[in-house]
C-alpha positions in Angstrom: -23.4 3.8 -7.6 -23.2 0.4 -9.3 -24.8 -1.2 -12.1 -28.4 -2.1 -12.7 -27.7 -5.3 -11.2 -26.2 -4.5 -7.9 -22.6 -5.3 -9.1 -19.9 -2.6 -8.6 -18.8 -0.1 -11.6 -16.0 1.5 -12.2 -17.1 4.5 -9.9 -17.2 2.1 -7.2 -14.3 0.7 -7.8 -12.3 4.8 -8.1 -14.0 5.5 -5.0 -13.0 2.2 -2.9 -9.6 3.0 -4.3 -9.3 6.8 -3.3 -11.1 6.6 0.5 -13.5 8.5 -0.5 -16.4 5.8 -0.9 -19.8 6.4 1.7 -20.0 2.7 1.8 -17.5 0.2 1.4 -19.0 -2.3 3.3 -21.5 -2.2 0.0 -18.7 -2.9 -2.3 -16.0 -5.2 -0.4 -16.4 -8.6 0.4 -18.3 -10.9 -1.2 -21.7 -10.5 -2.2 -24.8 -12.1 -3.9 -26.1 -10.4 -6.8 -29.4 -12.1 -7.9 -27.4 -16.1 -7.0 -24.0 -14.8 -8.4 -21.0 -14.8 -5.9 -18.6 -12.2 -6.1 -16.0 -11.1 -3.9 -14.3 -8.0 -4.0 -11.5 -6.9 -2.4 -8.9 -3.9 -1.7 -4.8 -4.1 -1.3 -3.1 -1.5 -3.2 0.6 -2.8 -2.4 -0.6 -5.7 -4.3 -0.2 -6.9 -7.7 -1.8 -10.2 -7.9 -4.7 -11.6 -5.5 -5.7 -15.3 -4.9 -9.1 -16.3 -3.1 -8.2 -19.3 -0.7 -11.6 -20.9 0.2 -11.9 -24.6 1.4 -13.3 -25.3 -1.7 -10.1 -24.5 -3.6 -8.3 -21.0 -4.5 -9.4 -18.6 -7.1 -7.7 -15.8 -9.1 -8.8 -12.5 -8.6 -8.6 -10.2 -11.6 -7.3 -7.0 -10.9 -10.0 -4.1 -11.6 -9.1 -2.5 -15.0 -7.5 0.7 -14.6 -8.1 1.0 -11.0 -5.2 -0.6 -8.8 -5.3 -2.5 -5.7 -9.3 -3.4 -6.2 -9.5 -6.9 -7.2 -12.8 -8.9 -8.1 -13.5 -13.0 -8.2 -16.7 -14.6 -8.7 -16.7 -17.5 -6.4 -19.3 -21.0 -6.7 -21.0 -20.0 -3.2 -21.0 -18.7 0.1 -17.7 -20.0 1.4 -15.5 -18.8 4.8 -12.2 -17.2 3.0 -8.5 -15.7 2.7 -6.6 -13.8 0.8 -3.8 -14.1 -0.5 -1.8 -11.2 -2.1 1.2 -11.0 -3.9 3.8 -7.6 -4.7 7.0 -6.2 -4.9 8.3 -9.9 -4.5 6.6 -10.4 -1.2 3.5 -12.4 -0.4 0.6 -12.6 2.4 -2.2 -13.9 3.5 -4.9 -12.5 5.8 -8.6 -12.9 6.7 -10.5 -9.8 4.7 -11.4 -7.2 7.3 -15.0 -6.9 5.0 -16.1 -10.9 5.5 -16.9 -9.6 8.5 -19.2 -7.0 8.1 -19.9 -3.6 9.9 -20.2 -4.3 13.8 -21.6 -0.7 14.6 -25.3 0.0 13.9 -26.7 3.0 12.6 -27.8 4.0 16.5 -24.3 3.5 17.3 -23.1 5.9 14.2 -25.8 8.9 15.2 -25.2 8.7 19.0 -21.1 8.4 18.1 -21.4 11.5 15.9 -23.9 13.3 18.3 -21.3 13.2 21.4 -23.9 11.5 22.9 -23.1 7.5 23.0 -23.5 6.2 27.0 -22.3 3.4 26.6 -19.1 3.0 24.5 -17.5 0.5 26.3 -20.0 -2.0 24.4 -19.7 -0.5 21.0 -16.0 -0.2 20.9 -13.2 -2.2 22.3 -12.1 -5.7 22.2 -15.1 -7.6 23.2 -15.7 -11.6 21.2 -18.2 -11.7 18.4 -19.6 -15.1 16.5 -19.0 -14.1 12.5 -20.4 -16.5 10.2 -16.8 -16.1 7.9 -15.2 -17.7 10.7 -17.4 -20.9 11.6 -16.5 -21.7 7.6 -13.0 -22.1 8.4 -13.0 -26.2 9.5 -10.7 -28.4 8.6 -11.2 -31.5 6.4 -11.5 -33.7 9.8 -14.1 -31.4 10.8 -12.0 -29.9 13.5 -11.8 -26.4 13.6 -8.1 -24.8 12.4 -6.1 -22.5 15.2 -6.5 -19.1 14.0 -4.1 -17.5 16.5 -3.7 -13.4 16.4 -2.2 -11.5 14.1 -0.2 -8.4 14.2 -0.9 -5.9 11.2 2.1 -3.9 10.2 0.5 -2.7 6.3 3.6 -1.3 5.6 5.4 -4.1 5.8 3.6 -6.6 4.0 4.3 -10.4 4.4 4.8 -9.2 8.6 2.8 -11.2 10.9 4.0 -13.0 14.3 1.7 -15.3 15.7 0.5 -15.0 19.4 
């Protein structure tokens, strides 16, 4: 799937948009094809998408014919939100695909094998470093409270801070 140059097609886009992609971590996010930036992302409740980066916010443009996949090119790497708007709500949440996959393929054979000894270190709460987050300073240089979220996606513009 996807064009000659990496970017995502329209059969990316239908299959993002129906679950029934063998990759989305290949598609969502943001990506560099051959030094361009572009981000895609997924929220079908939403009708419009904005990009906040500390750089300055960016309008995504919703994916022709296919709705709730949005696309931005962006001037970089940056850290990011996203900021969606529908039905006359509006929120903002860190994309679950900055973050990339955390399981490994050893992980995915030995999890679908029955045969993973130690799950407790593949699965679970447990503290990982993600390069998205580190991007997300303040102009003073301090870093910004992220808190904890509680996701309720069927009630968009929920979250209570913790």
């Amino acid at each position: 799937m996807g064009t000659e140059a990496g970017l995502p097609d329209d059969v990316d886009a239908r299959a993002i948009a129906e679950g029934r992609h063998g990759d989305p971590f290949s598609v969502l996010g943001l990506h560099d094809y051959a030094g361009r930036w572009v981000l895609t992302a997924f929220m079908p409740d939403a009708a419009r998408l904005i990009v906040v980066t500390p750089g300055g916010e960016y309008r995504a443009k919703a994916w022709p014919g296919v709705p709730g996949v949005f696309t931005c090119d962006l001037p970089g790497w940056s850290g990011y939100r996203l900021r969606a708007e529908g039905a006359g709500w509006f929120w903002e949440y860190d994309d679950p695909y900055a973050f990339g996959p955390v399981l490994g393929e050893i992980d995915e054979y030995l999890l679908g094998e029955g045969s993973h000894q130690r799950l407790w270190q593949a699965l679970g709460g447990h503290l990982i470093p993600m390069r998205a987050l580190r991007a997300r300073i303040s102009q003073s240089g301090r870093p910004r409270p992220n808190g904890s979220r509680l996701w309720a996606p069927s009630t968009p513009g929920t979250a209570a801070g913790m």
